[in-house]
C-alpha positions as CSV (number, residue, x, y, z in Angstrom):
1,X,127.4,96.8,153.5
2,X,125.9,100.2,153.6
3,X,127.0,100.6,150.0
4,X,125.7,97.4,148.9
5,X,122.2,98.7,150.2
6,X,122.5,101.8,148.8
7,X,122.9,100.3,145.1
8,X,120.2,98.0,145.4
9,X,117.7,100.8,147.0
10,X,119.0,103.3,143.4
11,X,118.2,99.9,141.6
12,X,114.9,99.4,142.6
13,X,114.3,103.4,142.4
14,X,115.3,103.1,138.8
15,X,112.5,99.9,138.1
16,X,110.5,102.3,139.9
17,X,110.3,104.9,137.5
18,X,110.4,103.0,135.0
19,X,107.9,100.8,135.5
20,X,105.9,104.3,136.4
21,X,106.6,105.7,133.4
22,X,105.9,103.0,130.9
23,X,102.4,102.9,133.0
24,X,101.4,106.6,132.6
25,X,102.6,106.3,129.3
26,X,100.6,103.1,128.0
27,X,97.4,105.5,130.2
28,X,98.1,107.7,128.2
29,X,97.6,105.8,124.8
30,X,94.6,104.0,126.3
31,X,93.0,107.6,127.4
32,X,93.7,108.5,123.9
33,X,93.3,106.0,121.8
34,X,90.4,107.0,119.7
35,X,92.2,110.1,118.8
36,X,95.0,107.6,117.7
37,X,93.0,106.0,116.0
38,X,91.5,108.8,114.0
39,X,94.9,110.3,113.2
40,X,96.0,106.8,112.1
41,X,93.1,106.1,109.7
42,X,93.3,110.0,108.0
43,X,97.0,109.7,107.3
44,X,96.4,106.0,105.9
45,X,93.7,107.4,104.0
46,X,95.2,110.4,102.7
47,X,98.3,108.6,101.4
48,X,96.1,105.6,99.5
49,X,94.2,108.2,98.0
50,X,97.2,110.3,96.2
51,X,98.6,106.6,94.9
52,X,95.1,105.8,94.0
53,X,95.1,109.5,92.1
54,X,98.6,109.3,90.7
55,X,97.4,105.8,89.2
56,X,93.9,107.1,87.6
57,X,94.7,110.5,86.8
58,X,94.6,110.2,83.2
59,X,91.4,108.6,83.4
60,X,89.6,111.4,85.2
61,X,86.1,112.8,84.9
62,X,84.8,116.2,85.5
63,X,81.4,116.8,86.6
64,X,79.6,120.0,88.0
65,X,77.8,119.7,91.4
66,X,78.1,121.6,94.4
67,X,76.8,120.1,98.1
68,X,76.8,121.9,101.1
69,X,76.5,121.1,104.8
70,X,72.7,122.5,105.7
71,X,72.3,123.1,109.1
72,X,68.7,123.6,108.9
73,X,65.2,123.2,106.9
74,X,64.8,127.3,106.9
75,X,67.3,127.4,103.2
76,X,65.6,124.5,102.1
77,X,63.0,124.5,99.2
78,X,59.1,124.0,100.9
79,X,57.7,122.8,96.9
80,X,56.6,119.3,98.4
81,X,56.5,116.5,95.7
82,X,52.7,115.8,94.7
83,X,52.7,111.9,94.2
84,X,54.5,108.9,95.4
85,X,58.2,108.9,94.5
86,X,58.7,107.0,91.6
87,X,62.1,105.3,93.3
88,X,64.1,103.2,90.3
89,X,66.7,102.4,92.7
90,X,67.7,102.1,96.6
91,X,71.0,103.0,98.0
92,X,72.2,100.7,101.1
93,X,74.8,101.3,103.7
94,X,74.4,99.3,106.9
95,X,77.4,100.9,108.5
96,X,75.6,104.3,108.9
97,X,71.8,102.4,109.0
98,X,71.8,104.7,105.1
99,X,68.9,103.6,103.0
100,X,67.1,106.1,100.2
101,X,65.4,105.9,97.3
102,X,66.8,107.1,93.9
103,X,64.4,109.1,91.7
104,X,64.7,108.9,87.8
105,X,67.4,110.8,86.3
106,X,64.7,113.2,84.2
107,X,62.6,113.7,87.2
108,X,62.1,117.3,88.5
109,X,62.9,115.8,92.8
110,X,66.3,114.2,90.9
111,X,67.8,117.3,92.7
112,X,70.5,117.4,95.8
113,X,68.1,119.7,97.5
114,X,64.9,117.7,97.4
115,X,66.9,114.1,97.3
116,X,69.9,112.1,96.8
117,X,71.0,113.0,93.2
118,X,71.6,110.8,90.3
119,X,74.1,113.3,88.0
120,X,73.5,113.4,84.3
121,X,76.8,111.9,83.2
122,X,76.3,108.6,85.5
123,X,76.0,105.0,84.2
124,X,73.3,103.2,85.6
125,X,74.7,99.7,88.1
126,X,73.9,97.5,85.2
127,X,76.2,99.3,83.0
128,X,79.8,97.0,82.8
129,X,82.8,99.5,83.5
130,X,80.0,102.1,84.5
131,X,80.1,104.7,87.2
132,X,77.1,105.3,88.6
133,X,77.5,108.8,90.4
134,X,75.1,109.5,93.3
135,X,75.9,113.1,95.6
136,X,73.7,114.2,98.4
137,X,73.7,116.9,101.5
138,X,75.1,116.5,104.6
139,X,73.8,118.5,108.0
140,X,71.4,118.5,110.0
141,X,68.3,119.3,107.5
142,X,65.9,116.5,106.4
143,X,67.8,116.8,103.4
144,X,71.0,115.7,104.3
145,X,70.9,112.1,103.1
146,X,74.7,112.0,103.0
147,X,75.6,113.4,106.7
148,X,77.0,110.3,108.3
149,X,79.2,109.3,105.0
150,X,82.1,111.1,107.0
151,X,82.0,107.7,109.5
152,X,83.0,105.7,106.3
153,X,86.2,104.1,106.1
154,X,88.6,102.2,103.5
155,X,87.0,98.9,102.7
156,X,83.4,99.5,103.7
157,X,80.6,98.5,101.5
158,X,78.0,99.5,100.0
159,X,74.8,98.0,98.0
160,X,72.6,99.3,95.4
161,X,68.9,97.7,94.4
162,X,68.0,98.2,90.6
163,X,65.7,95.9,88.0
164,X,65.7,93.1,90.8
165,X,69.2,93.0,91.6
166,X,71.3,93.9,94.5
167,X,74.7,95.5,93.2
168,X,77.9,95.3,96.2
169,X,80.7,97.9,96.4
170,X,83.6,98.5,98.5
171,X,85.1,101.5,99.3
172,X,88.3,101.6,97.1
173,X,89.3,105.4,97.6
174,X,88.3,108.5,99.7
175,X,89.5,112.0,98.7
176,X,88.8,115.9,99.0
177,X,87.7,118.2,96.0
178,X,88.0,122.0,96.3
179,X,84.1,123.6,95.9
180,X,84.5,125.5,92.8
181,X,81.6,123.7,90.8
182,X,83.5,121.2,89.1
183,X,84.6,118.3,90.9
184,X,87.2,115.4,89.4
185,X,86.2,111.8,89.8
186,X,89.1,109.3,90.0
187,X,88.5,106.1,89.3
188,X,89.5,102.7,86.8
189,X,87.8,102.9,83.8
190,X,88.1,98.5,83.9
191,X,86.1,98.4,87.3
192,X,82.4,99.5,87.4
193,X,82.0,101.9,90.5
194,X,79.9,103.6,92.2
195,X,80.7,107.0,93.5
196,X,79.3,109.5,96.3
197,X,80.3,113.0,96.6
198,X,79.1,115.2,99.3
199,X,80.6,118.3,101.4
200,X,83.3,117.4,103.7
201,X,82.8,117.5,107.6
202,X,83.5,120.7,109.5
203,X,85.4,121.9,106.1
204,X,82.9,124.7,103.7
205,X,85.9,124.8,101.3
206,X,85.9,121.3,99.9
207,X,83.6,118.3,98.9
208,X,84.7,114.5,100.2
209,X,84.1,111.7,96.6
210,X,83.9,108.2,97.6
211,X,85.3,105.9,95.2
212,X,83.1,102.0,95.2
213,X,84.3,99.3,93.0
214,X,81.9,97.2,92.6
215,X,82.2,93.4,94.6
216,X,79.8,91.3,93.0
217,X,75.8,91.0,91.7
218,X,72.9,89.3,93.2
219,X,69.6,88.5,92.2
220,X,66.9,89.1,95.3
Protein backbone atom coordinates (compact mmCIF):
# COMPACT_ATOMS: atom_id res chain seq x y z
CA UNK A 1 0.00 0.00 0.00
CA UNK A 2 2.88 2.16 1.01
CA UNK A 3 4.36 1.66 -2.39
CA UNK A 4 1.32 2.27 -4.23
CA UNK A 5 1.35 5.87 -2.41
CA UNK A 6 4.64 6.45 -2.97
CA UNK A 7 4.26 6.13 -6.97
CA UNK A 8 1.33 8.17 -7.09
CA UNK A 9 2.97 11.04 -4.64
CA UNK A 10 6.44 10.80 -7.56
CA UNK A 11 3.52 10.96 -10.12
CA UNK A 12 1.98 13.98 -9.07
CA UNK A 13 5.63 15.44 -8.20
CA UNK A 14 6.48 14.91 -11.85
CA UNK A 15 2.91 16.88 -13.20
CA UNK A 16 4.29 19.23 -10.71
CA UNK A 17 7.25 20.30 -12.28
CA UNK A 18 6.11 20.03 -15.25
CA UNK A 19 3.28 21.94 -15.18
CA UNK A 20 5.83 24.52 -13.25
CA UNK A 21 7.98 24.53 -15.85
CA UNK A 22 5.91 24.93 -18.91
CA UNK A 23 4.46 28.04 -16.73
CA UNK A 24 7.73 29.84 -16.11
CA UNK A 25 8.58 29.01 -19.43
CA UNK A 26 5.36 30.37 -21.42
CA UNK A 27 6.29 33.79 -18.38
CA UNK A 28 9.03 33.86 -19.83
CA UNK A 29 7.88 34.32 -23.57
CA UNK A 30 5.14 36.57 -22.44
CA UNK A 31 7.86 38.77 -20.33
CA UNK A 32 9.73 38.75 -23.46
CA UNK A 33 7.72 38.86 -26.13
CA UNK A 34 8.47 42.10 -27.73
CA UNK A 35 12.07 41.23 -27.93
CA UNK A 36 10.66 38.06 -29.76
CA UNK A 37 9.10 39.86 -31.76
CA UNK A 38 11.79 42.15 -32.85
CA UNK A 39 14.29 39.33 -33.45
CA UNK A 40 11.54 37.57 -35.42
CA UNK A 41 10.64 40.48 -37.76
CA UNK A 42 14.80 41.45 -38.41
CA UNK A 43 15.63 37.88 -39.37
CA UNK A 44 12.30 37.76 -41.72
CA UNK A 45 13.37 40.90 -42.94
CA UNK A 46 16.97 40.30 -43.53
CA UNK A 47 16.34 37.03 -45.38
CA UNK A 48 13.41 38.69 -47.88
CA UNK A 49 15.73 41.39 -48.61
CA UNK A 50 18.83 39.10 -49.93
CA UNK A 51 16.12 37.09 -52.27
CA UNK A 52 14.66 40.40 -53.12
CA UNK A 53 18.54 41.48 -53.98
CA UNK A 54 19.63 38.24 -55.62
CA UNK A 55 16.35 38.75 -57.92
CA UNK A 56 17.12 42.67 -58.81
CA UNK A 57 20.72 42.72 -58.74
CA UNK A 58 21.25 43.20 -62.36
CA UNK A 59 18.89 45.91 -62.32
CA UNK A 60 20.62 48.01 -59.77
CA UNK A 61 21.13 51.81 -59.53
CA UNK A 62 23.90 53.75 -57.92
CA UNK A 63 23.36 57.03 -56.52
CA UNK A 64 25.59 59.35 -54.28
CA UNK A 65 24.02 60.57 -50.99
CA UNK A 66 25.14 60.41 -47.60
CA UNK A 67 22.52 60.87 -44.34
CA UNK A 68 23.52 60.91 -40.96
CA UNK A 69 21.83 60.53 -37.55
CA UNK A 70 21.95 64.42 -36.11
CA UNK A 71 21.60 64.59 -32.66
CA UNK A 72 21.18 68.13 -32.50
CA UNK A 73 20.50 71.66 -34.37
CA UNK A 74 24.23 73.02 -33.28
CA UNK A 75 25.74 71.09 -36.96
CA UNK A 76 22.93 72.18 -38.62
CA UNK A 77 22.94 75.06 -41.30
CA UNK A 78 21.14 78.47 -39.57
CA UNK A 79 20.61 80.07 -43.60
CA UNK A 80 16.63 80.10 -43.04
CA UNK A 81 14.71 79.95 -46.39
CA UNK A 82 13.31 83.55 -47.28
CA UNK A 83 9.76 82.79 -48.79
CA UNK A 84 7.05 80.19 -48.51
CA UNK A 85 8.26 76.69 -49.57
CA UNK A 86 7.29 76.18 -52.90
CA UNK A 87 6.13 72.29 -51.92
CA UNK A 88 5.40 70.22 -55.48
CA UNK A 89 4.73 67.23 -53.54
CA UNK A 90 3.69 65.78 -49.89
CA UNK A 91 5.06 62.59 -48.59
CA UNK A 92 2.47 60.59 -46.24
CA UNK A 93 3.04 57.86 -43.68
CA UNK A 94 0.31 57.40 -41.14
CA UNK A 95 2.21 54.70 -39.33
CA UNK A 96 4.82 57.15 -38.01
CA UNK A 97 2.08 60.36 -38.19
CA UNK A 98 5.15 61.39 -41.31
CA UNK A 99 3.95 64.19 -43.46
CA UNK A 100 6.43 66.82 -45.40
CA UNK A 101 6.57 68.72 -48.12
CA UNK A 102 8.82 68.09 -51.13
CA UNK A 103 10.63 71.09 -52.61
CA UNK A 104 11.48 71.22 -56.49
CA UNK A 105 14.30 69.21 -57.53
CA UNK A 106 16.37 72.66 -58.85
CA UNK A 107 15.58 74.42 -55.68
CA UNK A 108 18.49 75.52 -53.41
CA UNK A 109 16.33 74.00 -49.73
CA UNK A 110 16.05 70.50 -52.15
CA UNK A 111 18.97 69.54 -49.71
CA UNK A 112 18.93 66.57 -46.86
CA UNK A 113 20.17 69.23 -44.50
CA UNK A 114 17.47 71.89 -44.97
CA UNK A 115 14.67 69.21 -46.11
CA UNK A 116 13.57 65.83 -47.26
CA UNK A 117 15.59 65.47 -50.52
CA UNK A 118 14.31 64.74 -53.95
CA UNK A 119 17.82 63.16 -55.65
CA UNK A 120 18.71 64.14 -59.15
CA UNK A 121 18.37 60.80 -60.88
CA UNK A 122 14.64 60.26 -59.46
CA UNK A 123 11.45 59.89 -61.60
CA UNK A 124 8.80 61.96 -60.55
CA UNK A 125 5.27 59.51 -59.14
CA UNK A 126 3.68 60.09 -62.54
CA UNK A 127 6.42 58.57 -64.25
CA UNK A 128 5.20 54.60 -65.26
CA UNK A 129 8.23 52.16 -64.14
CA UNK A 130 9.70 55.36 -62.31
CA UNK A 131 11.54 55.49 -58.99
CA UNK A 132 10.99 58.35 -57.34
CA UNK A 133 13.90 58.57 -54.71
CA UNK A 134 13.27 60.62 -51.62
CA UNK A 135 16.35 60.48 -48.51
CA UNK A 136 16.18 62.52 -45.38
CA UNK A 137 17.98 62.70 -41.66
CA UNK A 138 17.15 60.86 -38.92
CA UNK A 139 17.91 62.23 -35.04
CA UNK A 140 16.82 64.28 -32.97
CA UNK A 141 17.41 67.79 -34.97
CA UNK A 142 14.48 69.54 -36.65
CA UNK A 143 15.89 68.18 -39.55
CA UNK A 144 15.51 64.70 -39.11
CA UNK A 145 12.31 64.15 -41.23
CA UNK A 146 13.24 60.48 -41.61
CA UNK A 147 13.84 59.46 -37.69
CA UNK A 148 10.98 57.18 -37.09
CA UNK A 149 11.32 55.21 -40.64
CA UNK A 150 13.27 52.63 -38.47
CA UNK A 151 9.43 51.66 -36.94
CA UNK A 152 8.56 50.55 -40.53
CA UNK A 153 7.99 47.23 -41.36
CA UNK A 154 7.41 44.77 -44.51
CA UNK A 155 4.07 45.66 -46.05
CA UNK A 156 3.48 49.12 -44.73
CA UNK A 157 2.37 51.82 -46.90
CA UNK A 158 3.05 54.82 -47.98
CA UNK A 159 1.31 57.83 -50.10
CA UNK A 160 2.56 60.54 -52.11
CA UNK A 161 0.38 63.85 -53.26
CA UNK A 162 1.56 65.30 -56.74
CA UNK A 163 -0.53 67.31 -59.76
CA UNK A 164 -3.80 66.39 -57.75
CA UNK A 165 -3.22 62.84 -57.22
CA UNK A 166 -2.59 60.68 -54.34
CA UNK A 167 0.09 57.85 -55.36
CA UNK A 168 -0.04 54.41 -52.69
CA UNK A 169 3.08 52.24 -51.99
CA UNK A 170 3.89 49.30 -50.01
CA UNK A 171 6.84 48.44 -48.49
CA UNK A 172 8.29 45.67 -50.75
CA UNK A 173 11.99 45.45 -49.41
CA UNK A 174 14.11 46.92 -46.48
CA UNK A 175 17.90 46.70 -46.61
CA UNK A 176 21.33 48.19 -45.26
CA UNK A 177 24.02 50.15 -47.53
CA UNK A 178 27.58 50.64 -46.25
CA UNK A 179 28.19 54.86 -46.00
CA UNK A 180 30.78 55.31 -48.49
CA UNK A 181 28.84 57.85 -50.70
CA UNK A 182 27.39 55.67 -53.10
CA UNK A 183 24.52 53.75 -52.20
CA UNK A 184 22.78 50.81 -54.54
CA UNK A 185 19.04 50.88 -55.09
CA UNK A 186 17.45 47.48 -55.67
CA UNK A 187 14.41 47.46 -57.11
CA UNK A 188 12.09 46.03 -60.50
CA UNK A 189 12.61 48.04 -63.28
CA UNK A 190 8.44 46.78 -64.30
CA UNK A 191 7.09 48.29 -60.97
CA UNK A 192 7.15 52.09 -60.34
CA UNK A 193 8.59 52.63 -56.74
CA UNK A 194 9.25 54.88 -54.46
CA UNK A 195 12.29 54.70 -52.42
CA UNK A 196 13.67 56.30 -48.98
CA UNK A 197 17.14 56.06 -47.84
CA UNK A 198 18.25 57.40 -44.54
CA UNK A 199 20.97 56.35 -41.85
CA UNK A 200 20.32 53.25 -39.98
CA UNK A 201 19.29 53.29 -36.26
CA UNK A 202 22.12 53.09 -33.62
CA UNK A 203 24.44 51.99 -36.70
CA UNK A 204 26.99 55.30 -38.08
CA UNK A 205 28.45 52.71 -40.59
CA UNK A 206 25.51 52.06 -42.86
CA UNK A 207 22.35 53.81 -44.48
CA UNK A 208 18.73 51.66 -44.28
CA UNK A 209 16.85 52.07 -48.39
CA UNK A 210 13.21 51.30 -48.31
CA UNK A 211 12.03 49.74 -51.36
CA UNK A 212 7.80 51.06 -52.27
CA UNK A 213 6.14 49.51 -55.10
CA UNK A 214 3.61 51.37 -55.94
CA UNK A 215 -0.36 50.01 -55.05
CA UNK A 216 -2.51 52.00 -56.93
CA UNK A 217 -3.53 56.04 -58.06
CA UNK A 218 -6.23 58.25 -56.83
CA UNK A 219 -7.52 61.39 -57.83
CA UNK A 220 -8.38 63.69 -54.56
Amino acid sequence: MSTRNNNKEQKEETILIIVGSLLIIISLILFHYNEILEVSNEVYNDIQSKIFKEQTSLNSLEVNIDVDYVESDTNVPHEEQTSTPNYIAFLEIDKISLRQGLLPKESYYNNVNFHVEILDLSDFPDVVGGNFILAGHSGNSNIAYFKNLYKLELGDLAKVYYKSKVYKYKIVNIYNENKDGALSIYRNPEKTTLTLITCTKDDKEHQTVYILELMGVESY
